[in-house]
The first five atom37 places (N, CA, C, CB, O) and aatype in JSON, in Angstrom:
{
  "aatype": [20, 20, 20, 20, 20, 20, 20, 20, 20, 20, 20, 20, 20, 20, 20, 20, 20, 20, 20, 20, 20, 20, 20, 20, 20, 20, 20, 20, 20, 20, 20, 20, 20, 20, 20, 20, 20, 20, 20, 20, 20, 20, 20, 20, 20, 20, 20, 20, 20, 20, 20, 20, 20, 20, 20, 20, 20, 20, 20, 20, 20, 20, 20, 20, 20, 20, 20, 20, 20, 20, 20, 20, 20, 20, 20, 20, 20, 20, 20, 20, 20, 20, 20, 20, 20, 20, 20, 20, 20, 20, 20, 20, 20, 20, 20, 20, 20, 20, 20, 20, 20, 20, 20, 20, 20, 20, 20, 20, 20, 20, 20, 20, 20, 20, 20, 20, 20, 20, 20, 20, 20, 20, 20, 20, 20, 20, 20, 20, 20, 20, 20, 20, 20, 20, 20, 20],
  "atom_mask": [
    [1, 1, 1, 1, 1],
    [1, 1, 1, 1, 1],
    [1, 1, 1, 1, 1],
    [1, 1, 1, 1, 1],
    [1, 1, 1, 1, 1],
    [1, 1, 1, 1, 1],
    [1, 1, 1, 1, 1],
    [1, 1, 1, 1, 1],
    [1, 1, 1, 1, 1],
    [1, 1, 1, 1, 1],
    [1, 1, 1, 1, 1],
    [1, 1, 1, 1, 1],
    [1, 1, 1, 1, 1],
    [1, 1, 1, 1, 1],
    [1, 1, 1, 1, 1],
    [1, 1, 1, 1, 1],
    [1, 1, 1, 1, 1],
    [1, 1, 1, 1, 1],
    [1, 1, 1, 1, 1],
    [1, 1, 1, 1, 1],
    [1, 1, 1, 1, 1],
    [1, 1, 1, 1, 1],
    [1, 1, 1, 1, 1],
    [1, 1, 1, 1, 1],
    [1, 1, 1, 1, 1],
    [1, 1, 1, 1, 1],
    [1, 1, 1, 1, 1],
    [1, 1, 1, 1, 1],
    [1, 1, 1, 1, 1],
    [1, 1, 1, 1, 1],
    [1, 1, 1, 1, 1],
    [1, 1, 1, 1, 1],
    [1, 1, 1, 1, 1],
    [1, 1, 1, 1, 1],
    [1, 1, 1, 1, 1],
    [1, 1, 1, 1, 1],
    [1, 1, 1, 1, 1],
    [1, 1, 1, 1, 1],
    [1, 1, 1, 1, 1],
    [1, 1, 1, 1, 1],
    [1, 1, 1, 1, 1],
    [1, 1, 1, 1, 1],
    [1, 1, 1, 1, 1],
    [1, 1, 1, 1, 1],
    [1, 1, 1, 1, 1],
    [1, 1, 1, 1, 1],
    [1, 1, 1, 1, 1],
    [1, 1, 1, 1, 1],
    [1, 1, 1, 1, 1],
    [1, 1, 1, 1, 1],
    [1, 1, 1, 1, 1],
    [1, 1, 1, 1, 1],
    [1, 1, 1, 1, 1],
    [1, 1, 1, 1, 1],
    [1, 1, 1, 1, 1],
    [1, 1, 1, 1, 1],
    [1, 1, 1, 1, 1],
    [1, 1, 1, 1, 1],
    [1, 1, 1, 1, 1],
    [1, 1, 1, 1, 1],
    [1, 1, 1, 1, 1],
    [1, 1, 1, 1, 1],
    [1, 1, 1, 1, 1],
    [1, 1, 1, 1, 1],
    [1, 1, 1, 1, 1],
    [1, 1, 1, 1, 1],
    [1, 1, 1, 1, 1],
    [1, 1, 1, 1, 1],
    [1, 1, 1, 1, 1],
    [1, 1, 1, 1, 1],
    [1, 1, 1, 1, 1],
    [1, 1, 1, 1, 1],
    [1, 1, 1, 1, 1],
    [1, 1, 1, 1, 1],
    [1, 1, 1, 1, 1],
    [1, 1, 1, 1, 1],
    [1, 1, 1, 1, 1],
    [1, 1, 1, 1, 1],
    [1, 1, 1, 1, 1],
    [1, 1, 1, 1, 1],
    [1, 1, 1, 1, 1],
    [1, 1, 1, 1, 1],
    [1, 1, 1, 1, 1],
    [1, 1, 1, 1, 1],
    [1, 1, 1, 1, 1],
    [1, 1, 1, 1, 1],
    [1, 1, 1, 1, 1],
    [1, 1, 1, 1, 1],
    [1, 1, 1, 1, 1],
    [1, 1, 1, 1, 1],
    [1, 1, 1, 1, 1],
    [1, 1, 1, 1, 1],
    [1, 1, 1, 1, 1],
    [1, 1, 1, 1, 1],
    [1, 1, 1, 1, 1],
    [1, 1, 1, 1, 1],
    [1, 1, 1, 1, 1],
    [1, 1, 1, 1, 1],
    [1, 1, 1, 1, 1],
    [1, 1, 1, 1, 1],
    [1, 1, 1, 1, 1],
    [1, 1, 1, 1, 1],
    [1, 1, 1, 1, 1],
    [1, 1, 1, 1, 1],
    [1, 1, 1, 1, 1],
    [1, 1, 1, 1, 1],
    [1, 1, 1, 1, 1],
    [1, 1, 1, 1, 1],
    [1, 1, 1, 1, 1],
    [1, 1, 1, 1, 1],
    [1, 1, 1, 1, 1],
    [1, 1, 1, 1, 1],
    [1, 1, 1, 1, 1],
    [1, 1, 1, 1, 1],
    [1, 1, 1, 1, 1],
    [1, 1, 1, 1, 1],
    [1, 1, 1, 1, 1],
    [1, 1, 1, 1, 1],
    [1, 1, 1, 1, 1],
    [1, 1, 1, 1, 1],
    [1, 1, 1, 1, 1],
    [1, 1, 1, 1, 1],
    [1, 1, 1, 1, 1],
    [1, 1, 1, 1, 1],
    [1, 1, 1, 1, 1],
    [1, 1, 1, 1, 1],
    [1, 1, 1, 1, 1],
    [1, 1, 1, 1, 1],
    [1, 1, 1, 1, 1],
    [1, 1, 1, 1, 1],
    [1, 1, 1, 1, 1],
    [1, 1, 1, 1, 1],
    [1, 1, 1, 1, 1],
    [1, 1, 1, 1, 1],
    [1, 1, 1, 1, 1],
    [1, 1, 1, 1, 1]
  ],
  "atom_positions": [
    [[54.73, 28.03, -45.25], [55.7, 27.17, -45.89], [55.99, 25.93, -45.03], [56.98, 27.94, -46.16], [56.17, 24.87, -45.63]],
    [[56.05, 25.94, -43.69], [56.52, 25.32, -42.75], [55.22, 24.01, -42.9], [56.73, 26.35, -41.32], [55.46, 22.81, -42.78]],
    [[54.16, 24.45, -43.11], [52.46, 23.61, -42.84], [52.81, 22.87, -44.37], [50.44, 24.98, -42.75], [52.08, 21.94, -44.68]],
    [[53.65, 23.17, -45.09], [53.17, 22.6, -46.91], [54.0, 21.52, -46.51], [53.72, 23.62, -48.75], [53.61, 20.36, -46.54]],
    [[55.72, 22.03, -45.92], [56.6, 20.84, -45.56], [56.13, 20.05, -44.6], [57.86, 21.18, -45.13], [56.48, 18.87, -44.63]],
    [[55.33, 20.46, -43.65], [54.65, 19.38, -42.77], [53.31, 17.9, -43.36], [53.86, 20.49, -41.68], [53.11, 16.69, -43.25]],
    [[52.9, 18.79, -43.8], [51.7, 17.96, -44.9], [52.65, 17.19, -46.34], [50.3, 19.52, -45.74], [51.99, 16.47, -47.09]],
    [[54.05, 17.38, -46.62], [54.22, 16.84, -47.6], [55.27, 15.13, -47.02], [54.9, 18.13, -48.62], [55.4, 14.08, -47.65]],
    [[55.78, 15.48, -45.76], [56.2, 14.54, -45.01], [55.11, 13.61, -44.84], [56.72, 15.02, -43.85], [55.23, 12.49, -45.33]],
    [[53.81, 14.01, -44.08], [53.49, 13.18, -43.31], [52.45, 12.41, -44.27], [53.07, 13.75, -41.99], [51.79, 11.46, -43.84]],
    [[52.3, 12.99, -45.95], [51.83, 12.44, -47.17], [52.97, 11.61, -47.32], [51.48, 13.43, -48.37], [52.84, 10.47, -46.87]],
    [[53.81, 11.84, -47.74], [55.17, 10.67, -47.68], [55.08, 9.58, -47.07], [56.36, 11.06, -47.04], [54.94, 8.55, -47.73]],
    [[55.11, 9.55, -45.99], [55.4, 8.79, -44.8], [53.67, 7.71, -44.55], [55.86, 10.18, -43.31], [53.48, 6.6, -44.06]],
    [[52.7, 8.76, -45.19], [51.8, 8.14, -44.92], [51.61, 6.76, -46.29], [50.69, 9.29, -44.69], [51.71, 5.56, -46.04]],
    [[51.47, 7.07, -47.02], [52.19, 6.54, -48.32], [53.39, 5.23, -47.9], [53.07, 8.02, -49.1], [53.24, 4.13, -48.42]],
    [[54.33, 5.42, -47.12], [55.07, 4.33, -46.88], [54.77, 3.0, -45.97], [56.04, 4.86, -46.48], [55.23, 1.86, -46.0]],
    [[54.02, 3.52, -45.34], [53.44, 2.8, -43.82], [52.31, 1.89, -44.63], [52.58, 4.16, -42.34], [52.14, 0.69, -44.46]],
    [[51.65, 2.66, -45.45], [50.13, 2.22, -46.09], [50.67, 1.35, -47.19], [49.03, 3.62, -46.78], [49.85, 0.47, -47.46]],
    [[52.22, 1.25, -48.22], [52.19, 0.14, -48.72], [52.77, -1.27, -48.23], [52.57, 0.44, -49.67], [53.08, -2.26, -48.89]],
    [[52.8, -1.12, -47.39], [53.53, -2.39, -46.33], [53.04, -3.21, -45.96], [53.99, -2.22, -45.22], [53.52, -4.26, -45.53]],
    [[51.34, -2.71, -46.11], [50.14, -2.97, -45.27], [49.42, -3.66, -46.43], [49.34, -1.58, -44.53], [48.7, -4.65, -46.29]],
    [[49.71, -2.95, -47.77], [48.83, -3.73, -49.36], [49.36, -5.07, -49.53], [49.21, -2.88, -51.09], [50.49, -5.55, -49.58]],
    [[47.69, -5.7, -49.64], [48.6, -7.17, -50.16], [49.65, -6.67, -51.71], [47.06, -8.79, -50.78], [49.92, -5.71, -52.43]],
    [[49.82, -7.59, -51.59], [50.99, -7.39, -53.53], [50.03, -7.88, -54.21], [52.82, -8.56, -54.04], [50.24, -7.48, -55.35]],
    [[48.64, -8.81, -54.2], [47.77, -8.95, -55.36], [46.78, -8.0, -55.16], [47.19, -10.33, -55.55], [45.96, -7.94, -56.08]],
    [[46.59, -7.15, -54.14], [46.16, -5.55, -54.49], [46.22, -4.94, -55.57], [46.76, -4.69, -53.9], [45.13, -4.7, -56.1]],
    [[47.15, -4.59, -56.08], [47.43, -3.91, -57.31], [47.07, -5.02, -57.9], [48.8, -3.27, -57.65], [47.31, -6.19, -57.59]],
    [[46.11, -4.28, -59.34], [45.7, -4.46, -60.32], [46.36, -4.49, -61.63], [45.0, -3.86, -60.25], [45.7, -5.09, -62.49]],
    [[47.6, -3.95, -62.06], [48.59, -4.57, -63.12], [49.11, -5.49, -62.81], [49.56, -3.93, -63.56], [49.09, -6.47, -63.55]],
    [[49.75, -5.51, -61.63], [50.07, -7.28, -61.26], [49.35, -8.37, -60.92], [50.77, -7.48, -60.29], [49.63, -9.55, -61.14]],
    [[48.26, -7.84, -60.28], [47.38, -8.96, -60.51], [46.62, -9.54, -62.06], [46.37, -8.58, -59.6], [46.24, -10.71, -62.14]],
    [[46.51, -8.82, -62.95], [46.15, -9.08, -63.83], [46.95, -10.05, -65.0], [45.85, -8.04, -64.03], [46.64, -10.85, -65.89]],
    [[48.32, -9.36, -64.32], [49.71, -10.26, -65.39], [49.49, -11.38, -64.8], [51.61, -9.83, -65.3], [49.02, -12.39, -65.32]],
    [[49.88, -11.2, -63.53], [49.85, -12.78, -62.63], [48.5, -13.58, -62.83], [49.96, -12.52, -60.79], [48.76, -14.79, -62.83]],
    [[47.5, -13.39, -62.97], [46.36, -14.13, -63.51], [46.37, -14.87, -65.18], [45.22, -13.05, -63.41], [45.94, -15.96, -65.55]],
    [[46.96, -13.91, -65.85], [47.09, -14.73, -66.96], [48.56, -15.53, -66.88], [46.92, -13.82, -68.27], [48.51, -16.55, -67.57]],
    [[49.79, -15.36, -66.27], [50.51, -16.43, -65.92], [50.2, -17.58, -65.64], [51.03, -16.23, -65.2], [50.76, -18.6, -66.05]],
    [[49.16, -17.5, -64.81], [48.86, -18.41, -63.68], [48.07, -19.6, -64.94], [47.67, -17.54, -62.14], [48.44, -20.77, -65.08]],
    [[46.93, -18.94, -65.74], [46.08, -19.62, -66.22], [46.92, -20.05, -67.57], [44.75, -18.87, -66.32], [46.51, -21.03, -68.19]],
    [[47.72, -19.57, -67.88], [48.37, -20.18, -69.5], [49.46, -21.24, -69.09], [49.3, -18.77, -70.62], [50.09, -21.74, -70.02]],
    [[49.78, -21.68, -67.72], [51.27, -22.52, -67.2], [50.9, -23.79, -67.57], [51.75, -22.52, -65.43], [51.64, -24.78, -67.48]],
    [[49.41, -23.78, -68.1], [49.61, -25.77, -68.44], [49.89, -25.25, -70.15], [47.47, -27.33, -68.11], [50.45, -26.13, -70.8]],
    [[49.66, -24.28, -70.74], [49.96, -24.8, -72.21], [51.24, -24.74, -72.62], [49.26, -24.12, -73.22], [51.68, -25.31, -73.62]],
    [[51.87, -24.01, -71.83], [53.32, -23.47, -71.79], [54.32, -23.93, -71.46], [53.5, -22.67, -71.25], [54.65, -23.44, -70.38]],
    [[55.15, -24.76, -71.89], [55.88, -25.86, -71.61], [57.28, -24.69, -71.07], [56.09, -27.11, -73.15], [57.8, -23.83, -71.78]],
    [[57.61, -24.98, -69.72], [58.79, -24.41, -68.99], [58.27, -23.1, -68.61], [60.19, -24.32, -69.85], [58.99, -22.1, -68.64]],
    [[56.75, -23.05, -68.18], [55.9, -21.95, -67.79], [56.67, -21.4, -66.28], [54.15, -22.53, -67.61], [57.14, -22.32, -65.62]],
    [[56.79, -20.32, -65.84], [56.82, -20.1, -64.48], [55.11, -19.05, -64.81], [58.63, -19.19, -63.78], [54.56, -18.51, -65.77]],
    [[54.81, -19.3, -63.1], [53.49, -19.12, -63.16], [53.36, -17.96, -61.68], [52.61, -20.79, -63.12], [54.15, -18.3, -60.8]],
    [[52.76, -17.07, -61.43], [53.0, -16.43, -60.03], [51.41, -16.77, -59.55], [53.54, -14.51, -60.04], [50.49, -16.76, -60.37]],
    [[51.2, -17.06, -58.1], [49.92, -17.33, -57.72], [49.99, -16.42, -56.26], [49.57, -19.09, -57.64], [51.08, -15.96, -55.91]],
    [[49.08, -16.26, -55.64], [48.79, -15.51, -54.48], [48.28, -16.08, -53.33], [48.01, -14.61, -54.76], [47.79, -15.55, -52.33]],
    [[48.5, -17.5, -53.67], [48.17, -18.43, -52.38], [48.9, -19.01, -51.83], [47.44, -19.3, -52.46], [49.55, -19.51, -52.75]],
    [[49.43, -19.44, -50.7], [50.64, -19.9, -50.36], [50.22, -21.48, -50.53], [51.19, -19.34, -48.84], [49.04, -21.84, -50.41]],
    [[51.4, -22.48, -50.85], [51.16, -23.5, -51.3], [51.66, -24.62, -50.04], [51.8, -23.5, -52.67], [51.07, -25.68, -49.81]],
    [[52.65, -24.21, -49.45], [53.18, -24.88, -48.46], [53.5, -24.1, -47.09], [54.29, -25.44, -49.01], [53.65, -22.88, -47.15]],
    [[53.63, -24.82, -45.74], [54.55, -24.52, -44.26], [55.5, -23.86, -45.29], [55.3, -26.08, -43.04], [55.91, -24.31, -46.36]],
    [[55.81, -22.41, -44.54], [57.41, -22.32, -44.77], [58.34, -22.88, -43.92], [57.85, -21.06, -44.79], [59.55, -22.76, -44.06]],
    [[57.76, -23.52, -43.01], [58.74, -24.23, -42.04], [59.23, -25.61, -42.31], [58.15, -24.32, -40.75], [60.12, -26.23, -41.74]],
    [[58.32, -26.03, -43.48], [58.89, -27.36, -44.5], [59.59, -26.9, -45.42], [57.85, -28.27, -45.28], [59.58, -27.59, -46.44]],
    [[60.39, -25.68, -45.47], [60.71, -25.18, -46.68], [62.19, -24.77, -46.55], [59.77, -24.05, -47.07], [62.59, -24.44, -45.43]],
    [[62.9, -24.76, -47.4], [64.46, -24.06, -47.29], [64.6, -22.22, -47.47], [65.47, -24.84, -48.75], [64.71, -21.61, -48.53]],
    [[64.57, -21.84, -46.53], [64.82, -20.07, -46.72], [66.11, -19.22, -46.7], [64.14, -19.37, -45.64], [67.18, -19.28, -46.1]],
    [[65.67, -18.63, -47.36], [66.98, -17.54, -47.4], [66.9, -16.19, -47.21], [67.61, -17.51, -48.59], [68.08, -16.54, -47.17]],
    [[66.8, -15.32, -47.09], [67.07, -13.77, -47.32], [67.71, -13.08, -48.34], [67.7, -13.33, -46.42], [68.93, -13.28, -48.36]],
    [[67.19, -12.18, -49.36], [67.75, -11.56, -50.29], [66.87, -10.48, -50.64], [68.08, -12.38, -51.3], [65.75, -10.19, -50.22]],
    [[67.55, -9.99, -51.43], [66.75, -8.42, -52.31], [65.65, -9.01, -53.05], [67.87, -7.44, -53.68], [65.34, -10.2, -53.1]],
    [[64.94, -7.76, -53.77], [63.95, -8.2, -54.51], [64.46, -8.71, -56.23], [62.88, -6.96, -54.42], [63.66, -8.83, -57.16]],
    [[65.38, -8.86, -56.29], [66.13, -9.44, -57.76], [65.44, -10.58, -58.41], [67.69, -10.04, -57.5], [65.1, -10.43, -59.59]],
    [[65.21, -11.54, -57.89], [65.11, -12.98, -58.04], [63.54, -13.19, -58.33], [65.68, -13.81, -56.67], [63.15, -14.17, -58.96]],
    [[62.67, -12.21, -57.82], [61.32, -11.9, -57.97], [60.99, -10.96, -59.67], [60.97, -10.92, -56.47], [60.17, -11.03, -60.59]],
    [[61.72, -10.47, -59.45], [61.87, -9.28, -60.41], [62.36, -10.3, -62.23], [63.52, -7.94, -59.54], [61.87, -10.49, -63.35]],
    [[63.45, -10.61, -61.52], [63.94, -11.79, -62.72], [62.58, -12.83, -63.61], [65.06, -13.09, -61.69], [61.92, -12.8, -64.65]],
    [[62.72, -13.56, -62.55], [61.61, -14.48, -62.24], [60.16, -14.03, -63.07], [61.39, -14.43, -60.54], [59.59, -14.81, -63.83]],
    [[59.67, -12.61, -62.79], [58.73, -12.09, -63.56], [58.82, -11.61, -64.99], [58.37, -11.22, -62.94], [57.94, -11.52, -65.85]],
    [[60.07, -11.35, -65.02], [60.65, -10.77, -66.65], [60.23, -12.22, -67.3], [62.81, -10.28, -66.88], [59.16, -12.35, -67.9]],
    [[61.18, -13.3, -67.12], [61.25, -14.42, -67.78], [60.2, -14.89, -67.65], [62.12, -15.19, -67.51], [60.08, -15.8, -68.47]],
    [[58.83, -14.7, -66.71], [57.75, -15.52, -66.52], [56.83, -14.96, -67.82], [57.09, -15.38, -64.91], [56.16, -15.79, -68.43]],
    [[56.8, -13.78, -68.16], [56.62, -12.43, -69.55], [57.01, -13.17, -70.48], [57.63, -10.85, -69.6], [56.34, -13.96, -71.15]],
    [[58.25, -12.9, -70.57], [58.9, -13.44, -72.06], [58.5, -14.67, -72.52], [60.42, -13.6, -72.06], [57.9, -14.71, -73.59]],
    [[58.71, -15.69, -71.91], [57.72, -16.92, -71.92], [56.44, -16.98, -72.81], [57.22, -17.07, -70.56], [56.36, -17.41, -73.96]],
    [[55.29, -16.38, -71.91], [53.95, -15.95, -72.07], [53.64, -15.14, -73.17], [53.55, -15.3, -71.02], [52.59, -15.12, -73.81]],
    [[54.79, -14.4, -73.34], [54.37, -13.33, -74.79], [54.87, -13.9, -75.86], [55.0, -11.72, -74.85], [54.27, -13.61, -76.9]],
    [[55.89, -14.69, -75.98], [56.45, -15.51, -77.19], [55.04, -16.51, -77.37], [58.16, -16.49, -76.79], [54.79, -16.85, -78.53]],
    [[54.16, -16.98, -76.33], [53.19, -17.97, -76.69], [51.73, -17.14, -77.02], [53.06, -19.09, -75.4], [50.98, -17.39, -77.97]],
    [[51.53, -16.2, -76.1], [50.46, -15.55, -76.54], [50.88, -14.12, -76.65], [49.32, -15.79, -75.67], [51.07, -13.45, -75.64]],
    [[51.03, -13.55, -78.02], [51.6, -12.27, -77.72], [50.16, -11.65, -77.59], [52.72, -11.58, -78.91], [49.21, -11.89, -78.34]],
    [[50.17, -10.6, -76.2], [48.86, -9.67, -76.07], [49.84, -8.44, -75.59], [47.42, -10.26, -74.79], [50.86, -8.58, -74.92]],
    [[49.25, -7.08, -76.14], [50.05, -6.43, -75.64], [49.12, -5.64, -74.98], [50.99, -5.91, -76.44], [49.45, -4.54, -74.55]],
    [[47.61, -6.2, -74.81], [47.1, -5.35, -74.29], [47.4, -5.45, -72.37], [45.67, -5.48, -74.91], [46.94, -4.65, -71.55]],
    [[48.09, -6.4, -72.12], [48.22, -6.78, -70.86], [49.32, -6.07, -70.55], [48.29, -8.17, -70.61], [50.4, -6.06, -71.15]],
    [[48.84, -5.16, -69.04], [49.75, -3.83, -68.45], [50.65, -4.55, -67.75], [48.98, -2.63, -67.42], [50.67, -4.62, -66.52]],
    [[51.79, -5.39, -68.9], [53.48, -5.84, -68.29], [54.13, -4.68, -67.88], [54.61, -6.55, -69.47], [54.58, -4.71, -66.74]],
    [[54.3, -3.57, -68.58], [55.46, -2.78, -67.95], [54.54, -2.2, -66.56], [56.17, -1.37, -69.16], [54.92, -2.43, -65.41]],
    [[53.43, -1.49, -66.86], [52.82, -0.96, -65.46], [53.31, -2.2, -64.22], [50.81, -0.83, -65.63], [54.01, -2.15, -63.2]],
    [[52.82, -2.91, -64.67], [53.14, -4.34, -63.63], [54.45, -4.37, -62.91], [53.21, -5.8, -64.52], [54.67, -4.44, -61.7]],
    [[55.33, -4.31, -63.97], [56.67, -4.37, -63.75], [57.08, -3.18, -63.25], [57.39, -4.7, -64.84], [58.01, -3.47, -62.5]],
    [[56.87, -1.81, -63.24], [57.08, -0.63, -62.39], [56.76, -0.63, -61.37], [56.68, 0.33, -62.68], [57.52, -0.47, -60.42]],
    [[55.06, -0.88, -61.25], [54.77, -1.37, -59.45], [55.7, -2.43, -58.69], [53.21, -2.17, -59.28], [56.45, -2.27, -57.73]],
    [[55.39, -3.59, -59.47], [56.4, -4.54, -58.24], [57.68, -4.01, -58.14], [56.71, -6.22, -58.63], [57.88, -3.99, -56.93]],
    [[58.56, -3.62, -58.63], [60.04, -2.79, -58.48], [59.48, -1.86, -57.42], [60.74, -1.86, -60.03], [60.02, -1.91, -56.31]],
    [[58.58, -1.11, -57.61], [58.37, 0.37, -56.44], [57.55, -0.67, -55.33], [57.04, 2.2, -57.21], [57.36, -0.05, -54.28]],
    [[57.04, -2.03, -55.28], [56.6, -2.21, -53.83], [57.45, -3.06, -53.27], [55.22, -2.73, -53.61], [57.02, -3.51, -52.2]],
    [[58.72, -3.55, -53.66], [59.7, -4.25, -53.07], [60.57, -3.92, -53.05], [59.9, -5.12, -53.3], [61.49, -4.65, -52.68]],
    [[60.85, -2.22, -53.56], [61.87, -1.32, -53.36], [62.78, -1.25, -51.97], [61.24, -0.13, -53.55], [62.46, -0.47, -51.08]],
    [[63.61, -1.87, -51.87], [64.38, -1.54, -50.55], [63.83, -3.21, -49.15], [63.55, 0.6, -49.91], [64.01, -3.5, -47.97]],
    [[63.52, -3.47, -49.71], [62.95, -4.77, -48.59], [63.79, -6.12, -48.99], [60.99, -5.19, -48.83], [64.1, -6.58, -50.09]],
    [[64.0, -6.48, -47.85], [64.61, -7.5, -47.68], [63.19, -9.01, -47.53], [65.67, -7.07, -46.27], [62.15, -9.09, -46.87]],
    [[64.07, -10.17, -48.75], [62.65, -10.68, -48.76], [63.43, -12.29, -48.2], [61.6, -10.57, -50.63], [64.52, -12.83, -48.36]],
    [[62.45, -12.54, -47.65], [62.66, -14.29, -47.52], [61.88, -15.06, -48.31], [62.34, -14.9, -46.12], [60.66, -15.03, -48.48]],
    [[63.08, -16.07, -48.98], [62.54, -16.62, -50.41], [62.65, -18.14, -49.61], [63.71, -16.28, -52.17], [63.75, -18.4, -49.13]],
    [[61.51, -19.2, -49.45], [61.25, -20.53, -49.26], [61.29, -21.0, -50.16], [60.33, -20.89, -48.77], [60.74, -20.41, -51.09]],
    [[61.89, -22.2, -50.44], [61.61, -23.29, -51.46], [61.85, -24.27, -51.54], [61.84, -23.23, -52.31], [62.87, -24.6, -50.93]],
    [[61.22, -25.17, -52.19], [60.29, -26.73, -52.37], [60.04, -26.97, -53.26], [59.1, -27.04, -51.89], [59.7, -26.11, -54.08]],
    [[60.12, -28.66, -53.64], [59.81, -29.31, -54.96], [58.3, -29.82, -54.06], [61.19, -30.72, -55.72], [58.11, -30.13, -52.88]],
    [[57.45, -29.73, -55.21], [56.01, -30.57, -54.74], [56.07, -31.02, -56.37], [54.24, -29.46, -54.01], [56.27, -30.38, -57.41]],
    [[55.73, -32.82, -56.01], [55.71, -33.62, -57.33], [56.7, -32.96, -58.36], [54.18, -33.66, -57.98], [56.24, -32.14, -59.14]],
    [[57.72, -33.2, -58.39], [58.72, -32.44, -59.41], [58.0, -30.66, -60.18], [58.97, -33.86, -60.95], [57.84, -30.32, -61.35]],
    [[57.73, -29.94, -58.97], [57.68, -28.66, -58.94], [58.53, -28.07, -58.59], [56.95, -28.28, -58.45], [59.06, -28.79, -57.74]],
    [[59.08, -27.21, -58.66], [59.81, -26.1, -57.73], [59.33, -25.15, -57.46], [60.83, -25.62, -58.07], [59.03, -24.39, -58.38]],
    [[59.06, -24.76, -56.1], [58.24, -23.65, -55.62], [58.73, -22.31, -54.74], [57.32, -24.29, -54.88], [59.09, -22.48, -53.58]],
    [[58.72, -21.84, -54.95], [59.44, -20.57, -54.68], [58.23, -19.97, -53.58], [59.78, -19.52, -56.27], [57.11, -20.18, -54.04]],
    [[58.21, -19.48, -52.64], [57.2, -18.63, -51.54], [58.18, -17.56, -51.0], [56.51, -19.67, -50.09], [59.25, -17.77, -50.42]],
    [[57.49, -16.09, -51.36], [58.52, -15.22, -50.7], [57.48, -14.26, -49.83], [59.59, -14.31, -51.89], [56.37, -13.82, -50.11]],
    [[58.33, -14.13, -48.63], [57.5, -13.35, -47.98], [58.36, -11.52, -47.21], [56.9, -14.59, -46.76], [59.45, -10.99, -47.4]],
    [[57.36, -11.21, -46.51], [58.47, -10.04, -46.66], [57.68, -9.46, -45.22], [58.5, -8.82, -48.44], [56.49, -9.14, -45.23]],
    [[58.68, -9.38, -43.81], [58.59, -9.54, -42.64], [57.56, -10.69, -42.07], [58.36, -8.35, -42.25], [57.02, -10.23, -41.07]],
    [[57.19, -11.81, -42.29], [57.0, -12.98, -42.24], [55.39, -12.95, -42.82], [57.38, -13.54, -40.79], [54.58, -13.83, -42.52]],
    [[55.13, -12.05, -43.5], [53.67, -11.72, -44.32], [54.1, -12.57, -45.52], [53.23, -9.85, -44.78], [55.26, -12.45, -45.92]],
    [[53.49, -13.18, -45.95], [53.03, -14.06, -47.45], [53.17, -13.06, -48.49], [51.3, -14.7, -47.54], [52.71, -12.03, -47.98]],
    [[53.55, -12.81, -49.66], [53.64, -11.84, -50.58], [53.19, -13.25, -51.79], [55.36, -10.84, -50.63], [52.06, -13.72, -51.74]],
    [[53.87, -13.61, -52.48], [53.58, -14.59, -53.82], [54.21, -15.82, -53.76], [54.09, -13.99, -55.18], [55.13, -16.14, -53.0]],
    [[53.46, -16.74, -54.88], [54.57, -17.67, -54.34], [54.69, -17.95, -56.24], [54.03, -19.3, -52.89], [53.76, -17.61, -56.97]],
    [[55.78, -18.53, -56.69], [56.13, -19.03, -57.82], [56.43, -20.33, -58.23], [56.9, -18.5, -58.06], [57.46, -20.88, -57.84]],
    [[55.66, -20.86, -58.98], [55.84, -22.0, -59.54], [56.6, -22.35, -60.85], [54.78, -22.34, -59.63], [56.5, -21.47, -61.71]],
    [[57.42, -23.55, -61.23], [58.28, -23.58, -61.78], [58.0, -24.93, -62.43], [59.35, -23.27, -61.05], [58.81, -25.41, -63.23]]
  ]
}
């Protein structure tokens, strides 16, 4: 009994360490949403768009610290958007939306942001690792 609780910790734990370490365009429901975000933001007038490249210094940038809310938000409305213009339902939004909630569960994120050419750009990173950045 003692070996099942030992092996079920250090599965736990191993599991926690190992997603810290995944990029966030690793996963494949979010990368897939975020790809068609990304590619529909010119037809989409008031598109937010999520990309996986960082666009700017965060040290040219204004930061803050907060929960994962604003990411989470940010992705709902970046959806709603996108599905009022192209409704597909074959695209795994909720899977998407369950992972990013369970990989920014509990982390404190630093959110940068910047206008480039009347953009607003959002870069959040999470212990000074690059995670996404959002365009607006």
């Amino acid at each position: 009994m003692k070996a099942l609780i030992l092996i079920i910790f250090l599965f736990i734990g191993a599991n926690a360490i190992a997603s810290d370490d995944v990029p966030l365009k690793s996963i494949p429901s979010i990368e897939e949403v975020s790809w068609a975000l990304e590619s529909s933001r010119w037809d989409i007038e008031e598109s937010i768009y999520f990309s996986f490249e960082e666009v700017q210094d965060p040290s040219k940038m204004i930061c803050s610290s907060k929960d994962k809310s604003e990411v989470i938000s940010l992705f709902q409305i970046a959806f709603e958007r996108f599905s009022n213009y192209y409704p597909d339902e074959e695209l795994p939004y909720k899977k998407a939306l369950k992972e990013l909630n369970k990989y920014l569960d509990g982390k404190v994120l630093d959110y940068c942001y910047s206008e480039i050419d009347g953009e607003k750009i959002l870069q959040v990173y999470y212990n000074s690792k690059f995670l996404v950045s959002i365009g607006q």
